[in-house]
Steps between C-alpha positions, in 0.01 A plus 500: 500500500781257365738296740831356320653292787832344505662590186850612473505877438767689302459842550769676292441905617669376865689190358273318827412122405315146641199399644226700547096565495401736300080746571375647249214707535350702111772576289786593820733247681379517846744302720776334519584161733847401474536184651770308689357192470167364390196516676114655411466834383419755754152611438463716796520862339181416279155545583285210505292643128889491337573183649178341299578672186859345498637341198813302585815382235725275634802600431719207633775422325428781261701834434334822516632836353375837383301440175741528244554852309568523120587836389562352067159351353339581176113381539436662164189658555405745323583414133648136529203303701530180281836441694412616782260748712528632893236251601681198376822656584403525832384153563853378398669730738284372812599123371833617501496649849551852391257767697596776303594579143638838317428459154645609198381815269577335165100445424321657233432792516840555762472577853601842410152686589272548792197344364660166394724497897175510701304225216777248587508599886111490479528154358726380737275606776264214352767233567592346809813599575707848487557627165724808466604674125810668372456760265717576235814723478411583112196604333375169279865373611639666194809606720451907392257687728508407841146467755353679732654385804364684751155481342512089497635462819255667649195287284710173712797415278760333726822530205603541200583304198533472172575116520550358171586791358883625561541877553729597268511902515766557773396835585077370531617284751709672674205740568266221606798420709513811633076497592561175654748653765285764522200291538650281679313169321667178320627539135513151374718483134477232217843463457583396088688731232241392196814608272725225608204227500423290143287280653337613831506166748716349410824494639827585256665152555487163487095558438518724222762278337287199577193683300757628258315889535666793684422525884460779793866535596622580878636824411139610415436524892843556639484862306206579614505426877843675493303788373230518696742410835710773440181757403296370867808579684495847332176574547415274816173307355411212668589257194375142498678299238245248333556123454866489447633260312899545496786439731672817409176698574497327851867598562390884348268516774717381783728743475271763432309415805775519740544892358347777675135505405576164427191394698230650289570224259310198485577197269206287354591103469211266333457138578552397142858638513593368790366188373581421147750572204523523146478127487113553579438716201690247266270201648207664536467797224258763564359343848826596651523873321555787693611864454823518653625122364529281702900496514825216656517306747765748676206794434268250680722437821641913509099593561449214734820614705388867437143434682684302782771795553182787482667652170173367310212616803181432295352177340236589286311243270475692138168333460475519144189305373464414119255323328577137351476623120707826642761255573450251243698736261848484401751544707616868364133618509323311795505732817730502757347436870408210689247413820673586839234548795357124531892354514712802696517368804577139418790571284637807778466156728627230284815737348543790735497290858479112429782538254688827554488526881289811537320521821122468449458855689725667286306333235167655657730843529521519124169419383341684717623691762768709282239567208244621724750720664641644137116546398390676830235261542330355824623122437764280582497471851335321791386702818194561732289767310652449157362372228329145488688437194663144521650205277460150677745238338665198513864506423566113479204397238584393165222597257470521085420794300213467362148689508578861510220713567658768260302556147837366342729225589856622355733377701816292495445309833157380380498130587806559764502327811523780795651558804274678776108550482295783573211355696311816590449850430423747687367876411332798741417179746370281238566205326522551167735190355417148717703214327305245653172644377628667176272801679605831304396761680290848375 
């Protein structure tokens, strides 16, 4: 039995907000007090055995929303544990506030199989919070033969993606298109024409210039979104643009949305581009390279005013870990990806609503709510009988970045000074991140 009392609840499935109490009894939210004004929480409903087993958070002059819902992490496992692995991966996203993750199928060997699906399920089983998989749209990601759908869907894949890998055959994707309308389950694209790219991350500009090598130009994702908007329409996938990176691909999707079948597409915005530009790469080198670049300034604000307008529905982290001799490398062969799960929240406070004027529920909306929704997973809300699956934060705190739990530490904002602090985590009813404590949960 867990009691939160007086928090202030955002609860972005019925757009309801302010003070309540929160019971929890196992892993289910079991009621609900919303409350007028403050007072003692009404016990009267519980037996006197639940009323001695009560753990109570106070939650005054705390936030409390759905745990948070990324549906873009790599934890690496199998194939790449030295930058990361699920366990580790896991403890980063319960820091971060996140409840549940859908992870990436660019391990080794790919997420292209039944066997290596249910290992990383199975392994995320072990952690404590909910781990869910994509599965790949191409065998070994080698963009010519495409999966099994049908076959990894039903073994528990929730999407599909070749992220990090462009699909460049038209006609292969338009059939995985076509099985994802017919499937009805998220196709998620990596969104870079590899012909029109010298240098991958790094943005054809004043970056490149300032390096004096040849960059990742805008026109590399512009073509391809156009593509694939035009093909989704055609075909009626449910297309989810990944971490987009250009203003023109923002405006693409605008108008694209607001055509019929317009609302099966779904637009992916990261915190790192909302949050920086080039000018991070040319101070910081490999710590702030991605895959796309980061881009301008007017790139920057067009995603911003794309997540405020709904255009841009999803934030999603990227969590790309990398080890420190990974990124140690020069700049044209270091890997792209940074860290995202331990400092998402912070920066969608700090950039998204203390600077841009977002409201904090549409905030909760996109990282949660709207993913869970696209995913068809049983997260991102707040009701009697749901899920006890809850982030507890404080908006207001300043904090630094420093001490991530992840098995690397690649990330631009290392060092930052933060705006809004996750305080407690909360996953099937129990605490499994307790900033006061450090407790990490199993």
């Amino acid at each position: 039995m867990l009691l939160i009392k007086n928090g202030y609840l955002l609860e972005p499935g019925s757009g309801y907000e302010g003070i309540a109490d929160i019971f929890i009894k196992a892993d289910k939210i079991l009621k609900i007090n919303w409350k007028a004004e403050e007072g003692e929480p009404n016990l009267s409903f519980f037996s006197t055995e639940d009323i001695k087993q009560l753990q109570i958070i106070d939650g005054e002059g705390l936030y409390i929303a759905p745990g948070l819902v990324d549906v873009h992490v790599h934890f690496r496992e199998p194939g790449f544990e030295y930058k990361e692995d699920i366990s580790t991966g896991a403890l980063a996203a319960a820091k971060g506030g996140f409840t549940t993750v859908v992870l990436m199928a660019n391990t080794k060997p790919t997420v292209d199989n039944e066997d290596t699906l249910r290992y990383v399920l199975e392994k995320g089983k072990q952690t404590s919070i909910r781990i869910e998989s994509c599965a790949s749209v191409s065998k070994g990601q080698q963009g010519k033969e495409l999966v099994d759908f049908e076959a990894l869907l039903q073994a528990g894949a929730v999407g599909f993606t070749d992220d990090g890998m462009p699909l460049m055959d038209t006609e292969l994707l338009e059939k995985a298109m076509e099985a994802s309308a017919r499937l009805q389950v998220p196709l998620s694209l990596h969104e870079e024409d590899p012909s029109l790219i010298t240098n991958n991350g790094i943005h054809q500009g004043k970056a490149s210039e300032h390096f004096g090598i040849g960059g990742s130009p805008r026109e590399a994702e512009i073509s391809m979104v156009e593509r694939d908007i035009k093909l989704a329409l055609k075909t009626g996938a449910l297309l989810n643009v990944q971490h987009i990176s250009c203003k023109e691909t923002v405006e693409l999707l605008r108008r694209a949305k607001a055509l019929p079948g317009g609302d099966r597409l779904h637009g992916e915005a990261t915190p790192h581009h909302f949050t920086l530009t080039q000018e991070a790469l040319i101070r910081q080198g490999t710590m702030a390279k991605m895959n796309p670049p980061l881009r301008e300034e007017e790139d920057r604000l067009a995603i911003i005013q794309g997540i405020k307008d709904g255009t841009l529905d999803l934030i999603a982290t990227d969590h790309a870990p990398h080890s420190a001799e990974d990124k140690a490398r020069e700049l044209t062969k270091a890997p792209s990806g940074i860290l995202g799960l331990e400092t998402a929240l912070s920066l969608g406070i700090g950039e998204l609503v203390e600077k841009a004027g977002l409201p904090l529920m549409d905030l909760m909306i996109r990282m949660s709510y709207a993913p869970a929704r696209l995913y068809d997973l049983d997260a991102g809300y707040i009701k009697e009988g749901g899920p006890a699956d809850l982030v507890i934060f404080d908006p207001n705190e300043l904090w630094r970045a420093e001490g991530f739990v992840s098995k690397s530490q690649n990330s631009p904002f290392l060092g930052k000074t933060m705006l809004g602090k996750v305080k407690k985590t909360i996953c099937r009813g129990k605490v499994v991140y307790d900033e006061e404590s450090r407790h990490m949960g199993k």
